[in-house]
N, C-alpha and C positions, 0 to 999 in steps of 0.2 A: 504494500500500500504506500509506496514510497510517492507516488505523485498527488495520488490524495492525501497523503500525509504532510508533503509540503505546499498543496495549496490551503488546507487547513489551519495548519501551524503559521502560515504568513496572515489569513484572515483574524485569525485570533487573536494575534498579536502584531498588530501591522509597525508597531512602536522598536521590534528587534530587528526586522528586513529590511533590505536595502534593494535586491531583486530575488524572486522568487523562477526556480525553472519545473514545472512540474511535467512529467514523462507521464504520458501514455496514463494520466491520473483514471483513479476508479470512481468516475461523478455520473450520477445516476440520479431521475429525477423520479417525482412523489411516486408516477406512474408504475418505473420499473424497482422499485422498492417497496412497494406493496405485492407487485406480483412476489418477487423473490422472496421477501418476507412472508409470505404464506405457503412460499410450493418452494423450491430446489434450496433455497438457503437459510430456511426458517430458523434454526437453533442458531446458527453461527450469526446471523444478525438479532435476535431476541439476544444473544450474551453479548453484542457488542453496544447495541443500539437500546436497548430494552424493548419490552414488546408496542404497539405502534407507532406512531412517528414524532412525535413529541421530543425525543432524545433525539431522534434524528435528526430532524429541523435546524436543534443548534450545532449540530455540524453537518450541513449539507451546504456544499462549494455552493451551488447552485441557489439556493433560499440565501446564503447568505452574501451571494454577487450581488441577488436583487433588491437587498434593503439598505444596500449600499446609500449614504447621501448622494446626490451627484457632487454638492459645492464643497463634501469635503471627503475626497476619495484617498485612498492610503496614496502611498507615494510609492511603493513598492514598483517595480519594474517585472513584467511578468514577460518568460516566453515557454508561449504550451506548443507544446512538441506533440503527434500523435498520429501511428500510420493509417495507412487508408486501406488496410487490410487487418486494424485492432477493434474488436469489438467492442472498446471503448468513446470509438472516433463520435459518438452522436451524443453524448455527457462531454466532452470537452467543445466539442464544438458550441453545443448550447450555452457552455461558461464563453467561449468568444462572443456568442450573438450579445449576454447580456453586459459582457464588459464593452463593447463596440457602441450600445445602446445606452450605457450610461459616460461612455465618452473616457474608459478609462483606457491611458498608454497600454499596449501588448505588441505583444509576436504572435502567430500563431500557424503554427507549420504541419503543414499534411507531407510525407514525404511516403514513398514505396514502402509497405512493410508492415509486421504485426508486431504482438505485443514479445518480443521476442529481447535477449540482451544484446543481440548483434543490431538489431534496431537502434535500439537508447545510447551503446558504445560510437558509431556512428555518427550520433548528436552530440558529442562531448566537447568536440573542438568548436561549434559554435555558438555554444552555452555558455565554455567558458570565456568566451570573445563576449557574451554580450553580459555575465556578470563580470567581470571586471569594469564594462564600460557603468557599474553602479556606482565603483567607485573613484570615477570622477568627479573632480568640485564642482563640474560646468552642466551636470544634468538635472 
């Protein structure tokens, strides 16, 4: 859960980030977390999440792009990465539409490939080209 873990950990606390790069994250909306949570993944989100969505909500990338202020958005520098053959690609993509929508700075790259380590290794070199450029004084 390393991408949903670092889009979470930066929303949570947008006061420690400076850019955030979340790979191939696991975000998934009310829709497909209700199905899972009732058929193929019901125990393993009931112990993550508790049982319906209440716990989930406050950590859902997605619920919590959209309550975003517009006038006063993190600062954070984000670039979501995620292939177009990851069953993931329709949860991140939806965090682009809402951060696009509320006007927030991003990346957000579709490139060949699933949810694989030869995928995310791949992205390393232009990741770490675009957090360094966080820490510049001029952005």
């Amino acid at each position: 859960m390393g991408g949903y873990g670092s889009f979470l950990y930066s929303l949570h606390h947008p006061d420690m980030f400076s850019a955030c790069a979340p790979l191939s994250a696991a975000i998934f909306d009310d829709s497909v977390m209700e199905q899972r949570q009732a058929k193929s993944h019901k125990d393993l989100f009931n112990r993550l999440f508790g049982p319906g969505l209440d716990y989930w909500h406050k950590n859902s990338v997605l619920k919590m792009l959209s309550e975003l202020d517009k006038e006063n958005l993190p600062r954070i520098r984000y670039y979501i990465d995620c292939g177009d053959q990851d069953g993931l690609l329709d949860g991140n993509f939806q965090a682009h539409q809402i951060m696009r929508e509320k006007g927030m700075k991003h990346e957000f790259r579709v490139r060949g490939g699933g949810h694989t380590w030869l995928y995310w290794r791949t992205a390393l070199p232009n990741i770490l080209e675009f957090v360094s450029g966080a820490f510049r004084r001029n952005n």
